[in-house]
TORGUTOR-480612 format. One record per residue (C-alpha): residue in three letters; z, y, x. Coordinates in steps of 0.1 Angstrom, whole numbers, plus 5000, padded with zeros to 4 digits. Each point is the difference from the previous one (the first is absolute). Layout:
R	rest	z	y	x
R	ala	Z	Y	X .
...
This chain:
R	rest	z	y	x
R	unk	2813	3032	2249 .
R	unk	5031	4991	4982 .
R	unk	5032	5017	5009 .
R	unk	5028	4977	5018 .
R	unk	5024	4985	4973 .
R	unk	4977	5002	4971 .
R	unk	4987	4971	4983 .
R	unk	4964	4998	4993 .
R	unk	4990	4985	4963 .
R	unk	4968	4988	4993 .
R	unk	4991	5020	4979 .
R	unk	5002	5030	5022 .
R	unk	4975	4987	5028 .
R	unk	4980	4995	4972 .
R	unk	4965	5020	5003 .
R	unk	4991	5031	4981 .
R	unk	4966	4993	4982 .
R	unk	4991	5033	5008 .
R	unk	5009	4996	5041 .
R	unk	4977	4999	5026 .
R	unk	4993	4966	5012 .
R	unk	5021	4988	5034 .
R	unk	4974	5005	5030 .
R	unk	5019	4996	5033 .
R	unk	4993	5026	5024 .
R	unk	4989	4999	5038 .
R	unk	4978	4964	4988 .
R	unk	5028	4978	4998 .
R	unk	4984	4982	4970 .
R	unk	4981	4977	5020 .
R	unk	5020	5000	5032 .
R	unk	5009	4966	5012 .
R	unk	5032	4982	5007 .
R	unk	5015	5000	5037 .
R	unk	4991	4964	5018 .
R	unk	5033	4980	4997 .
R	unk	4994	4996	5038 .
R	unk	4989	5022	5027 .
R	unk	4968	4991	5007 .
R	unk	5009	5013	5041 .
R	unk	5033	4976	4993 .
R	unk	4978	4972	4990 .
R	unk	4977	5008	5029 .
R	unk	5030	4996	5025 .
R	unk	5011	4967	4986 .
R	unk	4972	4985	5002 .
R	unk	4996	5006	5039 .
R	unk	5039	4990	5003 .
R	unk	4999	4965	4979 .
R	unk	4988	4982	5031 .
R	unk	5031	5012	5022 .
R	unk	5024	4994	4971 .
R	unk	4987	4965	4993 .
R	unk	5008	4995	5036 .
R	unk	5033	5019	5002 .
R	unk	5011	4980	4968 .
R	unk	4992	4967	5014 .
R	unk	5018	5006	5035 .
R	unk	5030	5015	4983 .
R	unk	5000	4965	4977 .
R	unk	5000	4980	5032 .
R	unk	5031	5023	5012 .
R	unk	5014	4987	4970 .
R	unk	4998	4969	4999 .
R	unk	5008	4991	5032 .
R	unk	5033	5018	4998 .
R	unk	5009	4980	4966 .
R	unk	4993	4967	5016 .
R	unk	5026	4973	4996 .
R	unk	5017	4994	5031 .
R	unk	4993	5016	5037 .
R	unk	4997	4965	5024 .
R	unk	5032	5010	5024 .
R	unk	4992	5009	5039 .
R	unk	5005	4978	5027 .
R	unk	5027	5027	5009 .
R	unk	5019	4999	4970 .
R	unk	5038	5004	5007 .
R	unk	5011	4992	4962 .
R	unk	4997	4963	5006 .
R	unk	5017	4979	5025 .
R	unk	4975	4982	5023 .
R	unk	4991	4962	4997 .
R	unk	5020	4989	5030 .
R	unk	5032	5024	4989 .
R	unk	5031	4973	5003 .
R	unk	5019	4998	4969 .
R	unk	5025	5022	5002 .
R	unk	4997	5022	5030 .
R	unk	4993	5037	4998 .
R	unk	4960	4992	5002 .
R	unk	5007	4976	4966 .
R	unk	4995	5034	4979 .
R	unk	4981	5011	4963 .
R	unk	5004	5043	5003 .
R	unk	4981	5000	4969 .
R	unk	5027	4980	4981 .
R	unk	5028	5005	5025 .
R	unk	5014	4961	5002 .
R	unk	4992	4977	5025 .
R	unk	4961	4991	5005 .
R	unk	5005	4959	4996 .
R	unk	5027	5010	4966 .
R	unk	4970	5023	4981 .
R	unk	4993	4982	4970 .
R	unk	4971	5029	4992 .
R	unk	4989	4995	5035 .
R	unk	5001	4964	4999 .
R	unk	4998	4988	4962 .
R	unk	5000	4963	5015 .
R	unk	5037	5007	5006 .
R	unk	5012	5002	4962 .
R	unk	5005	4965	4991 .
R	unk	5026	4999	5027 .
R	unk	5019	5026	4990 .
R	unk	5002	4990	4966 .
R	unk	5010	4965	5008 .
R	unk	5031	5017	5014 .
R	unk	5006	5020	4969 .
R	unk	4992	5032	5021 .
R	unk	4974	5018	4979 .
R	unk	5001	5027	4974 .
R	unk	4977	4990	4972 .
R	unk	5001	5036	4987 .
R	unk	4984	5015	5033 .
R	unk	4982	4970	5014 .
R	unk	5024	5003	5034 .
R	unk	5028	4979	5019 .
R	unk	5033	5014	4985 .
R	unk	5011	5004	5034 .
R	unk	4970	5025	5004 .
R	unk	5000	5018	4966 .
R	unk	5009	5039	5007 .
R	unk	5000	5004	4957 .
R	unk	5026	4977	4997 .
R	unk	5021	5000	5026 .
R	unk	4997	5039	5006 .
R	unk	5027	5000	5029 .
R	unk	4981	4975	5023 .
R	unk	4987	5006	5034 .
R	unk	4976	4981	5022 .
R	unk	5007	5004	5031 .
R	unk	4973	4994	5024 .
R	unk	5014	4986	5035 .
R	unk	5001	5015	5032 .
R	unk	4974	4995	5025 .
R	unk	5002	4975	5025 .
R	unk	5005	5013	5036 .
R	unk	4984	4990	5028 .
């Protein structure tokens, strides 16, 4: 072999003439190359596909039913102020938007036309003026007290 650091020309891995011709020892001449797969490797993944076919499939139903759109809300859900909520009492509440339930424009989009009418919308976040938090950094909606009975 070559020592480190020196560089090999040509002309010095040339052949003698007179030199022995290169026979590999131990019969590596017509050894074969390794498999580029383990055949016991192989073996195994052939027996697994089945389960991974169905583990991939299940875990692509997981998927996709956690990326759907929009969850349907629950009969229970406390964000929204019930249909029979008076306007204005503490019932009349959106905790999701934090104004009153029958004032949510993104609850409600039936509502905008009204508020525009009045001049009280905010082209530049699609909300009432008197509801837009970006603007009007210093407002607070209050919600109102509950009624006592």
């Amino acid at each position: 072999g070559a020592a480190r650091g020196v560089e090999l020309r040509p002309t010095l891995l040339a052949r003698r003439p007179d030199a022995p011709a290169y026979r590999p020892r131990d019969g590596f001449a017509h050894a074969r190359a390794p498999p580029a797969i383990n055949p016991h490797f192989k073996e195994a993944l052939m027996r697994t596909r089945p389960f991974a076919i169905v583990l991939s499939f299940v875990l692509s139903v997981f998927v996709f039913a956690a990326c759907s759109e929009e969850t349907p809300p629950s009969p229970t859900d406390t964000r929204h102020a019930p249909a029979s909520a008076v306007p204005g009492s503490h019932a009349d509440w959106c905790a999701e938007h934090e104004v009153p339930e029958s004032m949510c424009t993104r609850c409600n989009p039936d509502l905008v036309p009204a508020f525009q009418a009045t001049g009280d919308w905010c082209d530049e976040h699609g909300l009432p003026e008197s509801q837009c938090r970006a603007c009007n950094p210093d407002l607070v909606i209050e919600r109102p007290a509950p009624e006592e009975t």
